[in-house]
Structure formats: C-alpha cells, structure tokens
C-alpha positions in Angstrom: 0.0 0.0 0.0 3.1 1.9 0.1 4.6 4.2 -2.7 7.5 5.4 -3.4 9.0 8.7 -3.2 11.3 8.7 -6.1 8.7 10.3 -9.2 7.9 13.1 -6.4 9.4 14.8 -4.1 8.6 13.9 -0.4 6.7 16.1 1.8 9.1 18.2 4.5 7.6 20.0 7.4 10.5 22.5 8.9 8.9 23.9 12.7 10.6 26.1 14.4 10.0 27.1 18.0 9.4 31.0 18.5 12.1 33.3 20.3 12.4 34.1 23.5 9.2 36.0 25.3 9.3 37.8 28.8 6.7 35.2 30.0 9.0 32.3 29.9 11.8 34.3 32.0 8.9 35.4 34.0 7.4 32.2 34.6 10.6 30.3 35.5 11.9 33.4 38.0 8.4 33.1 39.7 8.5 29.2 40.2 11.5 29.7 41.5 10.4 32.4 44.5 10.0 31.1 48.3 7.1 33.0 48.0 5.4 31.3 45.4 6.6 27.9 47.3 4.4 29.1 49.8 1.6 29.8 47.6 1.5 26.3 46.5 1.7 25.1 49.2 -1.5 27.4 50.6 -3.4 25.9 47.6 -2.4 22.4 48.0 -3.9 23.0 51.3 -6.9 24.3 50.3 -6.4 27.0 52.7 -9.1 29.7 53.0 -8.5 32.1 50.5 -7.1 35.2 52.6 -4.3 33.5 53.2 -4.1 33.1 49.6 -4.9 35.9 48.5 -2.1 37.4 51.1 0.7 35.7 49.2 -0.2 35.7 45.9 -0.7 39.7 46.0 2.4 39.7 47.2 3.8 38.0 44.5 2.0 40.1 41.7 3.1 43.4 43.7 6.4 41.8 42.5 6.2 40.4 39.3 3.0 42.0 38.0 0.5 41.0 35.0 1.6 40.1 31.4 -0.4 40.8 28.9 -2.7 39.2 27.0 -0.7 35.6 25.3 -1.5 36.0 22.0 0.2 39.7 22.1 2.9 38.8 24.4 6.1 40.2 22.0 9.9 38.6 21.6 12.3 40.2 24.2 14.6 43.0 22.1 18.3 41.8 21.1 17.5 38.3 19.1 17.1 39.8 16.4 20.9 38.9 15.3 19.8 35.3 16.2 16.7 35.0 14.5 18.4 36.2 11.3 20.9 33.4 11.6 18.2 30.2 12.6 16.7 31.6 9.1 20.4 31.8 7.1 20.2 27.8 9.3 17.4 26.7 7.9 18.0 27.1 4.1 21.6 26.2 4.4 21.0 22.5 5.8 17.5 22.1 4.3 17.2 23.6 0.9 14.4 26.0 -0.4 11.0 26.4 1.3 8.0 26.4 -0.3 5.7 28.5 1.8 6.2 29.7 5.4 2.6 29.3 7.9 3.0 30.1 11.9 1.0 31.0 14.8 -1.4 34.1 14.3 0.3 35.1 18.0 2.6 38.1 17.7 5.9 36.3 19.0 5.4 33.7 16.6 5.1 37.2 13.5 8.0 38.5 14.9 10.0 35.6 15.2 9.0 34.9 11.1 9.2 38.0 10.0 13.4 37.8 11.6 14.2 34.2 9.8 12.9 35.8 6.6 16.1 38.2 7.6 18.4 36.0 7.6 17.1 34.5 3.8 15.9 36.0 1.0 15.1 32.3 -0.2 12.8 32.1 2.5 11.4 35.8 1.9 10.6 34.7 -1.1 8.2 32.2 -0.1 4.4 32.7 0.7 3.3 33.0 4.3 0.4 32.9 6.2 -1.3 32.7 9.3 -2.4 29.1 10.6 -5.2 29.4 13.5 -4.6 25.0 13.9 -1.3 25.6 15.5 -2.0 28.5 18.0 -0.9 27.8 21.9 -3.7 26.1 23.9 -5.7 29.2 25.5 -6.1 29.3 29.4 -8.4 32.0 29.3 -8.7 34.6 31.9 -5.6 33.3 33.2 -3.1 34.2 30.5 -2.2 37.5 31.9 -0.8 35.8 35.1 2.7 35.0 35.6 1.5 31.7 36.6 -2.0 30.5 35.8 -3.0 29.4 39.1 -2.2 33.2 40.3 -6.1 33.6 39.0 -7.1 32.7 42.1 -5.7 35.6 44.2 -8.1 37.9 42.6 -11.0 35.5 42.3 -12.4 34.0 45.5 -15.3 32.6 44.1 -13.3 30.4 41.6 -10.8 29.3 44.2 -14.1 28.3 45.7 -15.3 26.7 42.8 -11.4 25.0 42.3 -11.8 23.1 45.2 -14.5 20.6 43.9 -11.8 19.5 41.1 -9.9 16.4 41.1 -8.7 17.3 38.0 -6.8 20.1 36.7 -9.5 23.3 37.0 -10.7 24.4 33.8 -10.1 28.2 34.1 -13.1 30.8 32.5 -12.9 31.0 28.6 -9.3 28.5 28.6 -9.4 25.5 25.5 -10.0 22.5 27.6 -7.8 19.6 26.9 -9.9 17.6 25.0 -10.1 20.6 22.8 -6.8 21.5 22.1 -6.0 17.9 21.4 -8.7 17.3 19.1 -7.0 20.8 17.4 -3.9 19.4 17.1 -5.0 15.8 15.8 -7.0 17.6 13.3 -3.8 20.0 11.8 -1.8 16.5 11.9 -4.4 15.6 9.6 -3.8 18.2 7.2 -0.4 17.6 7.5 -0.7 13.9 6.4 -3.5 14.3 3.9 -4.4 18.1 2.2 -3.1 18.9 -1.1 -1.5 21.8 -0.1 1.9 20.1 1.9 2.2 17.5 -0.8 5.7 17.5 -2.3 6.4 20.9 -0.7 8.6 22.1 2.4 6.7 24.1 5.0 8.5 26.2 7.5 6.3 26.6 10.3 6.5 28.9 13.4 4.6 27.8 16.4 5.0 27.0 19.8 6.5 24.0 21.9 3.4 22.2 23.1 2.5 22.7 19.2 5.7 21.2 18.2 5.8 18.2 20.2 2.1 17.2 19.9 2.7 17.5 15.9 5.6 15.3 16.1 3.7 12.8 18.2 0.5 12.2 15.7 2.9 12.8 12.8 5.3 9.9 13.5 2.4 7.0 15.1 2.8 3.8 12.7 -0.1 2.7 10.3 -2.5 0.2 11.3 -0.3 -2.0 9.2 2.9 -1.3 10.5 1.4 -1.7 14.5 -0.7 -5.0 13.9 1.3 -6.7 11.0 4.8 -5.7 11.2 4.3 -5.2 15.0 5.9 -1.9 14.9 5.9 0.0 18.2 3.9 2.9 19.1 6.0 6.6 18.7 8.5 7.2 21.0 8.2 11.0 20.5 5.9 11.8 23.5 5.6 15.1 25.4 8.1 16.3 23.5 9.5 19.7 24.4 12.0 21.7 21.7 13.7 24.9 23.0 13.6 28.1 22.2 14.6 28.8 18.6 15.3 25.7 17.4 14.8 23.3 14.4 12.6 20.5 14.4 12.3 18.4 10.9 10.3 15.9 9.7 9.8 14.6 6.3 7.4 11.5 4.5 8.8 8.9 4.5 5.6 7.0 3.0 2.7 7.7 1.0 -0.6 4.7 1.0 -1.1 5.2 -2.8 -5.3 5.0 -2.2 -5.5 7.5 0.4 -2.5 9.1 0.0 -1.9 9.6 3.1 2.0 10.6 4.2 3.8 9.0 7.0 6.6 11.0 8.4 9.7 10.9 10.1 12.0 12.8 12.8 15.2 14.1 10.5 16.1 17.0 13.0 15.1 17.2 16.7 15.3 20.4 18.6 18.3 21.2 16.5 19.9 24.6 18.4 21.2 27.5 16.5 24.0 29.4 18.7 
C-alpha cells in the first residue's frame, strides 16, 4: 500500500520554535520564589482564601501581570539570532515552499526575523495558521502563573476546590479541545493537497511542536498489527527556544495518500 518517493518529491515540514518572550523568564523566576513555594503550598492545602490571597498579592506586587498571550512580544536583542536560525534553515535544508505560523505576535516576529536571515525564504508565501495556535487558558493568561487567577477570584478558588482534576479556568481550550486541534492539523499535514511535495517552515510553539511530532510519527495500522511496529517514541516532546525540528514523508498509501513521516532534526539549536 506503500509508494515510493522517487517520481515526487517527499513532503518536508521544517517547525521552528518561536524566540524568546518575557513570559517564559517570568514564569521560571516566579516558580522559582520562596514566596510562590508558599503559595503552592496554601493551595495544595486548600487554605481559606485570605491567606491566599495574602501571598499571591504579594507576588504580583512583584512580578505583576503580562499581557494578554496572543500579544505577548519577543524580548529585544534576538534579532541577530533569529536572522541566523533563518540563514540555518535554508543552508542545511534547501528552499522552502511557503512559510505558515501562529497568528500570535511572538510567533510574527520571530518569522518575520528568519525571513532576515534568507531572502530564499522571503521569497516564499506565508500565512497565518489558526490550527497551531498555543492552547488558551483563558482569563488566566495574563498571570505570571495560571493558578495566580485565584488571588483575585475568590469565588473560583471556591469553585477549584470541587476538582480532582486540573480546574478548567473561564474561557481556557480544555484539553480535549486542544487535542482534538492538534489531531486535526496532523491531519492536514498527512492528507491536504497543499503540503504534498512541498517544504513548510512553520513557526509555532512547543506544546504545538511536540504534539505535531507525536500524531505525525504514530505507525499505520499496518505497520502496528502486521509488522508489529511499536507505538511513537516521540511523547511530550519539548523543543527549545529557537530551534529546528524536521520531519519529512517517508511514505505515502497510494489510495489514500496519506503521508507518514519521520523525525530528520530534533530540537536542532542554532548558537
């Protein structure tokens, strides 16, 4: 049921992860503050919310708010480094066809730099792709740390407490969402007319990147039950900041014509 790839030219999907943001320095310097050890701690306890609430504003006297995810920018002096992951990617891979990333504004930015670096890859159409945005956690996106929402909400904290499971916060993509999301962008990948034979550079985001290499690189039917192939081995994948991730077909079912990939590159740094 296989075909081969030597009348066509195999499909390519370059992804590369976006450049650094002030969130991620953010989030890390927060996690790593006696004070938010504390607040974790208050939660785990399902301590009343003043004491809570006496930390946590604490902690966002400190750190403060972020702004909204999908605006949250690239932090200034990369741009010398995102020129030179672009020069990176057309060196060791060749021309790109067309260039899709996140419609978020780090994920632009970051783009809009590699195309810097390469007027091959300038030259090659881009757009924005609303399948491989981050997975939203709503009202909680402008905190440091999502589960600072509950300082300034006691009614959810309230509401928290009845969850065995990870709270879903107000307006945030539950997980069963986002998954289905990026199952159904994997499908594109594997199946639309619009990848076949061509090399995609795509800007996106970690969680993006590792769930796409996941769905992207699971054995056929065929290969699990018949040739008793195991299941991928590329699970909760995290790439770095910046970096290359590439995979390319390396089968095609000639009725359905669906493309099997696999892992060239992974999390391939630039300095």
């Amino acid at each position: 049921m296989q075909i081969g790839l030597k009348e066509r030219k195999p499909s390519r999907v370059i992804f590369v992860r976006h450049l650094e943001t002030p969130a991620t320095q953010m989030r890390d310097t927060v996690r790593a503050d006696p004070l938010y050890l504390e607040y974790e701690t208050l939660l785990f306890r399902k301590a009343p919310h003043q004491e809570l609430e006496r930390v946590g504003k604490a902690l966002l006297s400190k750190f403060g708010y972020l702004p909204p995810d999908a605006e949250l920018p690239i932090m200034p002096g990369q741009e010398e480094w995102g020129r030179r992951i672009g020069e990176a990617v057309t060196r060791r891979y060749g021309m790109v066809d067309q260039r899709e990333r996140s419609p978020y504004k780090r994920t632009r930015q970051t783009n809009e730099l590699l195309t810097e670096g390469s007027s091959d890859l300038s030259s090659a159409p881009s757009y924005d792709n609303p399948n491989i945005r981050e997975r939203g956690f709503g009202k909680a996106d402008i905190y440091p740390v999502a589960n600072l929402y509950f300082v300034d909400h006691p009614e959810e904290y309230q509401a928290m407490q009845a969850y065995t499971s990870r709270y879903p916060y107000p307006k945030s993509e539950k997980r069963r969402e986002w998954k289905r999301r990026m199952k159904r962008q994997a499908r594109r990948y594997e199946r639309a007319e619009i990848y076949d034979g061509k090399t995609t550079m795509v800007v996106a985001h970690s969680r993006v990147i590792g769930n796409q290499i996941e769905f992207l690189t699971q054995p056929s039917w065929f290969e699990r039950k018949i040739l008793g192939r195991p299941d991928t081995k590329y699970k909760e994948i995290t790439v770095s900041t910046g970096s290359i991730t590439v995979l390319e077909e390396r089968s095609r079912n000639i009725i359905t014509g669906r493309r099997r990939y696999r892992v060239v590159s992974l999390d391939e740094k630039v300095a």
